[in-house]
C-alpha positions as CSV (number, residue, x, y, z in Angstrom):
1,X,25.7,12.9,-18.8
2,X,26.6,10.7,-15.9
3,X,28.1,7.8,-16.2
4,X,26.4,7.3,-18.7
5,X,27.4,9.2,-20.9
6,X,26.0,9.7,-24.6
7,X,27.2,7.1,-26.0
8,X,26.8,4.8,-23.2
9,X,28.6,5.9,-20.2
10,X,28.7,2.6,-18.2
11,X,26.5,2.0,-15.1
12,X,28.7,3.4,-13.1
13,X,26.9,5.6,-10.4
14,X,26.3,3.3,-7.4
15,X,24.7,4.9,-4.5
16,X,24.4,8.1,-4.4
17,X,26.2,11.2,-2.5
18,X,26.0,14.4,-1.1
19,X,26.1,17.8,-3.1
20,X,28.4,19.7,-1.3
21,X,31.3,21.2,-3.4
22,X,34.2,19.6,-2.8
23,X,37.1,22.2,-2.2
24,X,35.5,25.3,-2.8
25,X,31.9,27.1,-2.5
26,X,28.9,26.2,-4.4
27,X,28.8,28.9,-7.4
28,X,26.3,31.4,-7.1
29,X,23.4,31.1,-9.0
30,X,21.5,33.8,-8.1
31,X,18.8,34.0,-5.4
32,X,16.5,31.3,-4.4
33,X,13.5,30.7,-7.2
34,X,10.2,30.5,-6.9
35,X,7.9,27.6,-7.6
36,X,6.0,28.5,-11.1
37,X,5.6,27.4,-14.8
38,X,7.8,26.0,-16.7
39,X,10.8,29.3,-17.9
40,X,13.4,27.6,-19.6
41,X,11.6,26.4,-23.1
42,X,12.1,22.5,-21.9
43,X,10.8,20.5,-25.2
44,X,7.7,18.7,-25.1
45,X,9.9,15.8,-26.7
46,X,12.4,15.7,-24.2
47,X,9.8,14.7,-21.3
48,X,8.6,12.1,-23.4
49,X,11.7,10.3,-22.7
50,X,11.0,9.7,-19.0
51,X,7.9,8.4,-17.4
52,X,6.3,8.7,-13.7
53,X,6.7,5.8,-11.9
54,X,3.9,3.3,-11.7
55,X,2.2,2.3,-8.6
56,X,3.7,-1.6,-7.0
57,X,1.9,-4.2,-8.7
58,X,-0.6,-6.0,-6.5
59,X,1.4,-8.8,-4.4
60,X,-0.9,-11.1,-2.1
61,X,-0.6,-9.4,1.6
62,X,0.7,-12.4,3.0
63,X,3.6,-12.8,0.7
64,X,4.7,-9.0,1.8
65,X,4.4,-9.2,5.0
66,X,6.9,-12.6,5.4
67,X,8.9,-11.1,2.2
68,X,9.3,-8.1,4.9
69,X,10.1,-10.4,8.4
70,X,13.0,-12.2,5.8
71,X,14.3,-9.0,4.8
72,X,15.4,-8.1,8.5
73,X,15.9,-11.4,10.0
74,X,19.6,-12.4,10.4
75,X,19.1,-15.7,10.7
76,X,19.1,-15.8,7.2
77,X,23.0,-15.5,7.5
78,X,25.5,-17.6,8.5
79,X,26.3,-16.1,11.7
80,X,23.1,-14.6,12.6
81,X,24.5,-11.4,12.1
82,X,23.4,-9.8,8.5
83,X,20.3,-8.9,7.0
84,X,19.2,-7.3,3.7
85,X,18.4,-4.6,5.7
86,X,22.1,-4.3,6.6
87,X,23.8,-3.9,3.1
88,X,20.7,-2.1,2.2
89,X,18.9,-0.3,5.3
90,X,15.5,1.3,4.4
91,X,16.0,4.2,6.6
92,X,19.3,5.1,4.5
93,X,17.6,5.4,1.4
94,X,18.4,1.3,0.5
95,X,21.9,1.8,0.9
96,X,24.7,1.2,3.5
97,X,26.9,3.9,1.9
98,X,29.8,1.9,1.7
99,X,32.0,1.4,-0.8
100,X,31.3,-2.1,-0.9
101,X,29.4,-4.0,2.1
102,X,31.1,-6.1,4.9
103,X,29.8,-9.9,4.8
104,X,29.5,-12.1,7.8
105,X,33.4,-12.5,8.6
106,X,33.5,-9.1,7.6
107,X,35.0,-9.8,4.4
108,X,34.4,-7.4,1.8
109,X,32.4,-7.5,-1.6
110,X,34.2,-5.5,-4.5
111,X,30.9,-4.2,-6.1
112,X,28.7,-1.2,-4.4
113,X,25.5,-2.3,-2.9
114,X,23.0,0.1,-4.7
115,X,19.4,1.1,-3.0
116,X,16.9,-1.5,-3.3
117,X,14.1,1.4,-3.5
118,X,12.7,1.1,-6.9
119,X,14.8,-2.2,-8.0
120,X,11.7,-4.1,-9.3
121,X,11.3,-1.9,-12.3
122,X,15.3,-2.4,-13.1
123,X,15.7,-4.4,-16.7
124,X,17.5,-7.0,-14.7
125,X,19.7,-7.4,-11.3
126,X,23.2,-6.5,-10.1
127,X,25.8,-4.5,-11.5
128,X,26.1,-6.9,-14.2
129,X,23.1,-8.2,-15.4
130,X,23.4,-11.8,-13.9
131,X,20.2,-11.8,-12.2
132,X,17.0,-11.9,-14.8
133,X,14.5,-11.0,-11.9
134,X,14.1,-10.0,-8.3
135,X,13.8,-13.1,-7.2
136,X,16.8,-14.4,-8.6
137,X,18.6,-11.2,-7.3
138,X,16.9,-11.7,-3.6
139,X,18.3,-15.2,-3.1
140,X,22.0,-14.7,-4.4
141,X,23.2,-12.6,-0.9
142,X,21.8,-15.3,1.0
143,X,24.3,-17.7,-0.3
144,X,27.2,-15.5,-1.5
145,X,30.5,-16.9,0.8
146,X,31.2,-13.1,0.7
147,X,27.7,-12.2,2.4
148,X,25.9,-13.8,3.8
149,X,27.3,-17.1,3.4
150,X,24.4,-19.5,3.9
151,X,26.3,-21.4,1.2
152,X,23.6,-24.1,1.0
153,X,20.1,-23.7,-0.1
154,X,19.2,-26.8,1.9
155,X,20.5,-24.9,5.1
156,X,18.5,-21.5,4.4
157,X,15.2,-24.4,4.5
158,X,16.9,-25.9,7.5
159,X,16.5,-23.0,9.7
160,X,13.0,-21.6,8.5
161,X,11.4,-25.1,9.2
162,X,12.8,-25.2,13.0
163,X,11.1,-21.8,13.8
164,X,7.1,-21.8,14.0
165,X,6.5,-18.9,13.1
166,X,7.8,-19.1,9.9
167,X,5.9,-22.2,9.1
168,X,3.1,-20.7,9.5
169,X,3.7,-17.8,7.5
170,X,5.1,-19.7,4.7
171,X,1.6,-21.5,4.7
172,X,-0.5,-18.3,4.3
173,X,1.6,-17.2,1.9
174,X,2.2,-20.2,-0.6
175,X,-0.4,-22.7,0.6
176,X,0.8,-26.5,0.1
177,X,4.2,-25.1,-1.2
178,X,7.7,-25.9,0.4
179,X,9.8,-23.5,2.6
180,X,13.2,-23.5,0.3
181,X,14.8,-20.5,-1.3
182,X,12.7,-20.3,-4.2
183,X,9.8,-19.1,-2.0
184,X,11.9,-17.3,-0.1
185,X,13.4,-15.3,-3.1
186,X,9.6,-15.1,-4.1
187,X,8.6,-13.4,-1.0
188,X,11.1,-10.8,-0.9
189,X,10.9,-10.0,-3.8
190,X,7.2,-9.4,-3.5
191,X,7.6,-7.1,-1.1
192,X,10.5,-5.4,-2.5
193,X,8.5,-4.4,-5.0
194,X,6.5,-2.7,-3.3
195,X,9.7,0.1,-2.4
196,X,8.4,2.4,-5.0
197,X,9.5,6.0,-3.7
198,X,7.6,8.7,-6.6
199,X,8.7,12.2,-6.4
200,X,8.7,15.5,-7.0
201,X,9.9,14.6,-10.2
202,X,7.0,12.6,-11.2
203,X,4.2,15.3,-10.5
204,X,6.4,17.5,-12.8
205,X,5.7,14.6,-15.6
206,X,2.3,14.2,-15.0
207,X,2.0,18.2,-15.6
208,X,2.3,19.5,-12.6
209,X,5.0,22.0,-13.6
210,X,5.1,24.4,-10.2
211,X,6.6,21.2,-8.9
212,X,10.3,22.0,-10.0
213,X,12.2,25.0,-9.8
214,X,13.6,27.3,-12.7
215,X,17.2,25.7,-11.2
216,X,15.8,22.3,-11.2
217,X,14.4,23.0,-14.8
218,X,17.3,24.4,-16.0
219,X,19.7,21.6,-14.9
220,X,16.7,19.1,-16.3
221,X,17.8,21.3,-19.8
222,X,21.3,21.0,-19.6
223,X,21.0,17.3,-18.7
224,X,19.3,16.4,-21.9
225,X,21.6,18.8,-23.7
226,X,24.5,17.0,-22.6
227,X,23.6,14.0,-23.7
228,X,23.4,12.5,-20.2
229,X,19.4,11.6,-21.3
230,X,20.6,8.9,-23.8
231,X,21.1,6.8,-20.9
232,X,19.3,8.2,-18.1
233,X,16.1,8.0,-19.4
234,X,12.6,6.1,-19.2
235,X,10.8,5.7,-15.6
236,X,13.8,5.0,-13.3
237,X,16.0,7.6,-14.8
238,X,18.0,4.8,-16.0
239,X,18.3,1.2,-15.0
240,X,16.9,0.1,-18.7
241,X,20.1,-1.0,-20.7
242,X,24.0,-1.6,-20.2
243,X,26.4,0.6,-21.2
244,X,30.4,0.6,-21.2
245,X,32.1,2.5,-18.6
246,X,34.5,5.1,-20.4
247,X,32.9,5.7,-23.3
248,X,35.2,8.8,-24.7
249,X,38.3,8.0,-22.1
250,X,39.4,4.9,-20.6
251,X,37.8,4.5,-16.4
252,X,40.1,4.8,-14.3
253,X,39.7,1.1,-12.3
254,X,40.1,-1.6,-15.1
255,X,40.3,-4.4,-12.5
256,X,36.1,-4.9,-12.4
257,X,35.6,-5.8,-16.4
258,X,32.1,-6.2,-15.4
259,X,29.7,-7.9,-17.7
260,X,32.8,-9.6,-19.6
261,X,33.6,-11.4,-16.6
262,X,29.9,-13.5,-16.6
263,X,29.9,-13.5,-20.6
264,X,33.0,-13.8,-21.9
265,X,32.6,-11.5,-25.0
266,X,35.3,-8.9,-25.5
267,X,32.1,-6.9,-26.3
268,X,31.2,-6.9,-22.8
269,X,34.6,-5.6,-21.1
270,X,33.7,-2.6,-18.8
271,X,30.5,-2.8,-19.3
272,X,28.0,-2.6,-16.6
273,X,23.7,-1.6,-16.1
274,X,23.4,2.0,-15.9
275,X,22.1,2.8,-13.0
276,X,18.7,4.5,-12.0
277,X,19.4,8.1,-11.2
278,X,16.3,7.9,-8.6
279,X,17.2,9.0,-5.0
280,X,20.7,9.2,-6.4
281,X,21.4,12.5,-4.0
282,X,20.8,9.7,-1.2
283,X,23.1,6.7,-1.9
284,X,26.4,7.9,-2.1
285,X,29.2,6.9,-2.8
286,X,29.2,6.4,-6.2
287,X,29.7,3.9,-9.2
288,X,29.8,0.0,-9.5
289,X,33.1,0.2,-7.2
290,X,32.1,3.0,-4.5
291,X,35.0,4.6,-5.2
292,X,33.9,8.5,-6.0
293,X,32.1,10.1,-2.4
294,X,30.3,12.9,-3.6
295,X,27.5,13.6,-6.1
296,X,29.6,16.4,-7.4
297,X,32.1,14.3,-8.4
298,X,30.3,11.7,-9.9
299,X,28.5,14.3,-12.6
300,X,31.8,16.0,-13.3
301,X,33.7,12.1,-14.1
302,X,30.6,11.2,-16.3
303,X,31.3,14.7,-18.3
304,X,34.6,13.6,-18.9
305,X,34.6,9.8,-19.5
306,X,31.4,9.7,-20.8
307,X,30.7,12.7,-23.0
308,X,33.9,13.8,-23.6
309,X,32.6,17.3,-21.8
310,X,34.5,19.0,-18.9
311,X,31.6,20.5,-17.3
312,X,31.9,23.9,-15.3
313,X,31.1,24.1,-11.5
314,X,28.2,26.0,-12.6
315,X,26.8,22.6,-14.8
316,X,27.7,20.4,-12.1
317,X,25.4,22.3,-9.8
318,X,22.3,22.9,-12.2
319,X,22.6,19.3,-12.3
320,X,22.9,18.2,-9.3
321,X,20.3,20.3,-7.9
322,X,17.9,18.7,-11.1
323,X,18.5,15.6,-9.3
324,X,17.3,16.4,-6.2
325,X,14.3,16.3,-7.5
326,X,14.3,12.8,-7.9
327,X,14.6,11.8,-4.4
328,X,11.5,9.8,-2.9
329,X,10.6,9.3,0.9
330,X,12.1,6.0,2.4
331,X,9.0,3.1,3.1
332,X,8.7,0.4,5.5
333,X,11.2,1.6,7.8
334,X,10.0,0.5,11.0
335,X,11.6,-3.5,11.4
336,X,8.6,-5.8,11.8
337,X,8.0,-8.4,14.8
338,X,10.0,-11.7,14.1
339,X,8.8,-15.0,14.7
């Protein structure tokens, strides 16, 4: 029911936020529930339509490890000053939790950085699709004048080669292969894929039911009710197919046309990839433009623009605390020693 609405609410989450009300108190629920079987009837069918997420395909050790040092080395930037740990900081559940990121001369991006946790299993890269893979999607940054700005792929080559270190990881890692940003997009994305953060959520698929609450089941119910599962489905809760933002009711922000603006096909206008709901209580704020700061919100707008559904308080907060569910612990947090 998100963003994404029955009919195809448009990637439009971002990050992810809080879930405190905004305004008002949380509706009362009734007390606390126990951990226990499964109470609210949920459908065998409906589980179907998600799957636990799979362990990180194996990746060569080497190729990790330097895909790690180049995620937090700055030097990768134009100024020295930006890493991909700084638009997306593993300690902050992938995300800087701004609306959109700062770049080297602090200029600002107009799209929301979403987590990198979990981006590998994504049906392609960026808000819009542009990037077929991770490694594609691993490089672009590096050069974006808006980020950081190495501009030439010539220059990101230029300053691995004068540092030893490097070198000599590059050699483990691709034998008899050249440092340029192919390799370098290569190694990060290796070891981004191995940011895979399962669940709670996921030992409730594989049958553990005690693993949710009644609450948590019961906003899993009204989730697939809504219709919010047409889009918000498979392994990542999401992040399997592209889908028009304001789908029932115009979006608000018209001036990001998203995928229209790299394809050209009136077909395309406002839409965007449907985010992956995981660790979506984590990233706030919200949607391809960061513009909506709270989780709360976020459900409530996908209701309406979506669904065509003006959700009560009390279905906001069922499904926000369903969501909850899906938040992972962070990995690889502590920065590694750079040559």
């Amino acid at each position: 029911m998100w963003r994404v609405a029955i009919v195809g609410a448009a990637a439009l989450w971002g990050a992810v936020g809080c879930g405190t009300a905004e305004g008002g108190q949380i509706p009362d629920l009734g007390p606390p529930p126990a951990r226990g079987p499964a109470t609210h009837q949920l459908n065998p069918r409906l589980l179907r339509r998600f799957r636990a997420l799979e362990a990180p395909r194996p990746e060569q050790a080497d190729r990790i490890a330097l895909g790690k040092m180049l995620y937090f080395d700055p030097r990768l930037s134009a100024n020295a000053d930006l890493s991909c740990n700084t638009c997306h900081p593993l300690d902050r559940a992938g995300a800087d939790h701004l609306s959109t990121s700062r770049g080297t001369a602090g200029q600002r991006g107009k799209r929301n950085a979403p987590t990198v946790y979990n981006a590998g299993a994504h049906l392609a890269q960026f808000w819009d699709g542009r990037a077929p893979t991770l490694e594609e999607q691993a490089a672009g940054p590096i050069l974006a004048s808006n980020e950081m700005a190495m501009i030439e792929p010539r220059a990101v080559a230029q300053t691995l080669r004068r540092i030893p270190g490097y070198v000599t990881a590059f050699g483990r890692a691709f034998p008899g292969e050249p440092i340029d940003l192919p390799h370098v997009g290569r190694a990060l994305a290796a070891f981004e894929r191995t940011l895979v953060t399962p669940s709670r959520w996921d030992r409730f698929l594989d049958g553990d039911h005690a693993s949710l609450t009644a609450l948590e089941q019961r906003g899993l119910k009204l989730f697939a009710d809504v219709g919010c599962i047409q889009c918000h489905t498979g392994e990542l809760v999401g992040g399997s197919m592209f889908q028009k933002a304001g789908v029932v009711d115009q979006w608000p922000n018209q001036s990001d046309q998203g995928r229209f603006e790299i394809t050209h096909d009136e077909a395309d206008r406002m839409v965007f990839k449907v985010p992956s709901l995981r660790n979506v209580a984590q990233t706030a704020p919200y949607f391809h433009d960061g513009s909506i700061g709270t989780l709360r919100t976020a459900i409530a707008m996908m209701g309406r623009y979506q669904l065509g559904v003006e959700l009560s308080p009390e279905e906001v907060t069922l499904i926000e605390i369903w969501l909850t569910s899906l938040d992972g612990a962070p990995l690889h947090i502590e920065p590694p020693t750079l040559p």
